[in-house]
C-alpha positions in Angstrom: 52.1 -0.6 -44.5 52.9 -2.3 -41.5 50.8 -5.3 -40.6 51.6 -6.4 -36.9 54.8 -5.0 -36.9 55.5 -6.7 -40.4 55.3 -5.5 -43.9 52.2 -6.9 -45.3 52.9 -9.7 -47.8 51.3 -7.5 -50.9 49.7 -10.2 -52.5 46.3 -10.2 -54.7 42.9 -10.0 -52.6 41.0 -12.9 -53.1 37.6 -13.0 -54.4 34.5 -13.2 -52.2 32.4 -16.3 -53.3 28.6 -16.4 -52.5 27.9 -18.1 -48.9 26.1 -21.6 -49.0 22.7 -21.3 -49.4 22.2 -24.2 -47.6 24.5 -23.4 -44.9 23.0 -23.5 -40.9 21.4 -20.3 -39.7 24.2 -17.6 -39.0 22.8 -16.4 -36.1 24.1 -18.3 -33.3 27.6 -17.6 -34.6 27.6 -14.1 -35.2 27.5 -11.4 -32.8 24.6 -9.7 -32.0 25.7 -6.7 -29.8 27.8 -4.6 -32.2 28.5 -0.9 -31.8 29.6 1.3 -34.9 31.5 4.6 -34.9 29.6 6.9 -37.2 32.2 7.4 -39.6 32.2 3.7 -40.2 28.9 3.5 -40.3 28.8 5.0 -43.6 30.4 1.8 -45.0 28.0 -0.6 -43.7 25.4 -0.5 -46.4 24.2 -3.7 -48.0 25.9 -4.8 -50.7 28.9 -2.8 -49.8 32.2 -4.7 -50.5 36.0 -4.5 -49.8 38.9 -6.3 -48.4 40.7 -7.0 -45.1 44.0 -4.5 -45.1 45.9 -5.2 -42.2 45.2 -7.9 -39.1 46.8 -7.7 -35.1 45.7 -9.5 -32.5 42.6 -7.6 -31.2 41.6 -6.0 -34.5 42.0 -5.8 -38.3 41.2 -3.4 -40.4 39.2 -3.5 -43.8 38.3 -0.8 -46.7 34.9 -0.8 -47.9 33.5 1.0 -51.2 36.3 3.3 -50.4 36.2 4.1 -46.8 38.2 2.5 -43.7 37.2 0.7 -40.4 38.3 -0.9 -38.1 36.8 -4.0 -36.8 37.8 -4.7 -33.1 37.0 -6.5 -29.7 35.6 -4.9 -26.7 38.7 -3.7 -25.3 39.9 -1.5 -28.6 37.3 1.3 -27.1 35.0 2.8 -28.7 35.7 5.4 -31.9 34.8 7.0 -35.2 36.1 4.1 -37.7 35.2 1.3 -34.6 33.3 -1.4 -35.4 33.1 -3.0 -31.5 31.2 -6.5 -30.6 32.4 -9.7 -28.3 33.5 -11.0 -32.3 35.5 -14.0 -32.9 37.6 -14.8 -35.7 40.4 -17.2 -36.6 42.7 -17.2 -39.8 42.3 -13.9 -40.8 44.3 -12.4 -43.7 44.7 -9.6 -45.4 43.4 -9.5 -48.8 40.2 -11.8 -47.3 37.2 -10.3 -48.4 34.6 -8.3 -46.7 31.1 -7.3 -47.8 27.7 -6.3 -46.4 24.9 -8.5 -47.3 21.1 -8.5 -46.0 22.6 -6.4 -42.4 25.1 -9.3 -41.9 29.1 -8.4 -42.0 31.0 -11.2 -44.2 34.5 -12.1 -43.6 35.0 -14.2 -46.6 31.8 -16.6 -46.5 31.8 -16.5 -42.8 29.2 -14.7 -40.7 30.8 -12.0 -38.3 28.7 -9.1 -37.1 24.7 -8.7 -37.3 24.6 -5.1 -38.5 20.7 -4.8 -37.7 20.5 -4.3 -34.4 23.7 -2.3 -34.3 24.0 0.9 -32.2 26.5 4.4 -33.4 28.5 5.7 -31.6 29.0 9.8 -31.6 31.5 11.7 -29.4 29.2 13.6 -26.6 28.0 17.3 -26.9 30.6 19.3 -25.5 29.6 20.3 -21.8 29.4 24.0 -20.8 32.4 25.1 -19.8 33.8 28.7 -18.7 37.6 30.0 -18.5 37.2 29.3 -14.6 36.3 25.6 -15.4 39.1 25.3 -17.6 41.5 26.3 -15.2 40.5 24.0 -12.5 40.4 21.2 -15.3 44.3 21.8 -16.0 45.0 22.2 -12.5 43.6 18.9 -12.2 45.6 17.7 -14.7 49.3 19.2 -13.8 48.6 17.1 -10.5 49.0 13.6 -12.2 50.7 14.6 -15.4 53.8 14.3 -14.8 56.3 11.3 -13.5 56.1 7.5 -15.5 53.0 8.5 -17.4 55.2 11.2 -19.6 57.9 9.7 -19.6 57.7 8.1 -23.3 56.6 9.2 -26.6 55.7 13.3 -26.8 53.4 13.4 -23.6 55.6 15.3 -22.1 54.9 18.2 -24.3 51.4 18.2 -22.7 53.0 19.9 -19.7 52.9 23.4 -21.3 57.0 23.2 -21.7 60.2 21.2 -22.6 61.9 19.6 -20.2 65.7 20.2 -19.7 66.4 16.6 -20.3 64.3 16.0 -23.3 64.0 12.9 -25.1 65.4 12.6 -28.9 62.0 12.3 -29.7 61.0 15.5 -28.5 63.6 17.3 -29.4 62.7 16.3 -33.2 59.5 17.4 -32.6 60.2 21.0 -31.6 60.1 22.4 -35.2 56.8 21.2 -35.3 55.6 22.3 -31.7 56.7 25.9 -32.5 55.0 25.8 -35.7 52.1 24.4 -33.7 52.2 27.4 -31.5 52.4 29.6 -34.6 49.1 28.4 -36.1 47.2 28.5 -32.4 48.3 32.0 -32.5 46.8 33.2 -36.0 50.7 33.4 -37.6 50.1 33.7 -41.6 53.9 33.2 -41.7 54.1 29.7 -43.9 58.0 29.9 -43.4 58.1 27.1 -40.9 55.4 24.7 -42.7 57.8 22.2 -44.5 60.4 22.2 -41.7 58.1 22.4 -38.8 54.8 20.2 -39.1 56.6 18.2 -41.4 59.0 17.3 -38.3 55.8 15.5 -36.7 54.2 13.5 -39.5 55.3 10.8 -39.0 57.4 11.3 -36.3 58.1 8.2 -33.6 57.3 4.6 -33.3 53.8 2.8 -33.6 50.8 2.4 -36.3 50.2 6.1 -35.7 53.4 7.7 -34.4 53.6 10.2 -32.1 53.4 12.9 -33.8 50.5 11.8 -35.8 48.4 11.0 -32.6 49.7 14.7 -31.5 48.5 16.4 -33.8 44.7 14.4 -34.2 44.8 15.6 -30.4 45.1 19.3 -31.4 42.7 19.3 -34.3 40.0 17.4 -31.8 40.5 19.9 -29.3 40.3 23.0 -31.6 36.8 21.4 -32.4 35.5 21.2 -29.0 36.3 24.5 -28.7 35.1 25.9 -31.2 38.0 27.2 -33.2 36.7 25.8 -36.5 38.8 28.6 -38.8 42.5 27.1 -36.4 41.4 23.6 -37.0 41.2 24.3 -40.6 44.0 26.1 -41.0 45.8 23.1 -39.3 44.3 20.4 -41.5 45.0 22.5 -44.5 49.0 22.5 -43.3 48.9 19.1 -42.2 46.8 17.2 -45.1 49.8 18.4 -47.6 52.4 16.3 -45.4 50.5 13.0 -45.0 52.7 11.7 -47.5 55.2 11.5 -44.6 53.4 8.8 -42.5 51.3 5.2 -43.0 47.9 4.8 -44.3 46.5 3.7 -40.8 47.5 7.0 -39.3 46.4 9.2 -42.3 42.7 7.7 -42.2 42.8 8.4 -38.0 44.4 12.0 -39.0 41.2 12.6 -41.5 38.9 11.9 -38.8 40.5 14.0 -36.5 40.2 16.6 -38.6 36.7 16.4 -38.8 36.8 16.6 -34.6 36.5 13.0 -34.5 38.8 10.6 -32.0 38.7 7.9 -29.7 36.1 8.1 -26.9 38.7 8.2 -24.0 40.2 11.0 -25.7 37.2 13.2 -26.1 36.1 12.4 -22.6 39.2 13.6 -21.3 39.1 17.3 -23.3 35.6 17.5 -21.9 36.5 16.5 -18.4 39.2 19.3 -18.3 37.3 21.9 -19.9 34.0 21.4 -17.1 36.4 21.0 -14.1 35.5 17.9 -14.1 38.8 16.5 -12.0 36.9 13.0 -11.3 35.8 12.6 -14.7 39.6 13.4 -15.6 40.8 10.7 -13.7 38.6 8.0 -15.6 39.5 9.6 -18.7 43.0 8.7 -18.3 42.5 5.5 -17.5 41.6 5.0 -20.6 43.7 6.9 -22.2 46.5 4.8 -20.8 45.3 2.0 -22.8 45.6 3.0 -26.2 48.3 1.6 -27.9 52.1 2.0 -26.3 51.7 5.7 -26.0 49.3 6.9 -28.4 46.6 7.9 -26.1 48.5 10.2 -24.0 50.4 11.3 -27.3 47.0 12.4 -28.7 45.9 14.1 -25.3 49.3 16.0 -25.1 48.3 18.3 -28.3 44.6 18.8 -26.6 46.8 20.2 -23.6 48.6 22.5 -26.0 45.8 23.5 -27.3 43.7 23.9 -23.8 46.5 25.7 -22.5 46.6 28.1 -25.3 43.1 28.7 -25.0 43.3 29.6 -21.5 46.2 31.9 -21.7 44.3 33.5 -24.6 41.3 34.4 -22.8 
């Protein structure tokens, strides 16, 4: 696993030790205002325990009793395995422990989060949305997408074809696009699997390469629309291969595949499915700022699969 762009050290967790009883009241130190994804939610019982797994500068993640988040500041956005607040923290490591204890989240014997006044976050209800409103919503997006803001990572893809001067990275990912294409279409032809989504596990740099954060775009988008038998025939091509990439991106790939992803994400499939060209535009803002490329990696498969939607209507 990579751990800020190192290898994490591998050495033993250490053991969580009970905080001083007699220690000042917590609750000037900890922060108050915390918002929880609602797949990490499911950790945060009391009594719950784990260990901190990787640390960067705005976030670390931890696995509790089992199950991943990912403990952030503000600016991470909001998200399934997001634990958000204004938090604090210095001298983190991985292996320190982590545990739930009377709604407080323990780093260690330190006080970080106040769990009991926490809010969870849930991606919206899809808005209504018609083939006409769909249309406008990609027209809205062929208008920006295109340029600087494609110009790394598989974005480009996004457009609805390959340019003539395509990247190595995209060329490597063509297997996998067409097998992509193969599975939006209702193909029962497995001949492609290994060779073709195999091609984009894994593929590119970052915590969750580029064709990881792809293909969590496509599952996602499958979900808003509705296609619950595609999106499990994806996950159930894809979950084989996860072998082929980190654990970060396989736990971000699992949520996915229940039509979970980060906010900015899901509020720009929804903006281009209403129309909604203004909502688009603040959507991609965001989108912008999630990690190198990841953000407009992920939003790329959504367009594949909004495009093939409309085509198919």
């Amino acid at each position: 696993m990579l751990v800020g762009g190192r290898e994490a050290d591998g050495r033993q967790p250490g053991r969580a030790s009970a905080p001083d009883e007699r220690r000042p009241e917590p609750a000037a130190t900890v922060c108050a205002g915390v918002e929880v994804g609602l797949l990490a939610d499911r950790a945060l019982r009391d009594r719950a325990a784990g260990q901190v797994v990787a640390v960067f500068e705005r976030s670390f993640y931890a696995v509790i009793d089992g199950i991943w988040i990912c403990v952030g500041r503000i600016g991470i956005g909001s998200g399934p395995l997001h634990v958000v607040g204004d938090f604090r923290w210095s001298g983190l490591a991985v292996g320190d422990p982590v545990r739930v204890a009377d709604s407080m989240l323990w780093i260690g014997a330190t006080p970080l989060a106040n769990l009991a006044t926490r809010s969870v976050w849930a991606p919206p209800a899809v808005p209504h949305w018609s083939t006409a409103s769909l249309r406008r919503g990609l027209d809205a997006v062929d208008e920006v997408w295109t340029g600087d803001l494609i110009a790394e990572g598989l974005a480009v893809v996004g457009a609805g074809h390959a340019p003539d001067d395509a990247s190595a990275l995209v060329r490597a990912a063509m297997p996998g696009l067409a097998a992509l294409e193969l599975i939006l279409a209702g193909s029962d032809s497995d001949a492609d699997r290994e060779s073709g989504l195999a091609s984009l596990i894994g593929l590119g740099p970052g915590l969750t390469p580029s064709g990881d954060d792809l293909i969590g775009g496509a599952l996602i988008a499958l979900a808003a629309l509705g296609l619950i038998e595609c999106r499990d025939a994806l996950w159930e091509h894809c979950r084989a291969l996860l072998d082929g990439t980190n654990d970060i991106s396989r736990i971000h790939l699992r949520a996915a595949a229940l039509g979970y992803g980060a906010a900015a994400l899901h509020a720009a499939i929804h903006a281009t499915m209403s129309g909604e060209a203004a909502g688009f535009r603040r959507a991609l803002t965001a989108l912008t700022a999630i990690g190198h490329t990841s953000g407009l990696d992920a939003f790329a498969g959504s367009l594949i699969v909004l495009r093939h939607a409309l085509c198919a209507r």
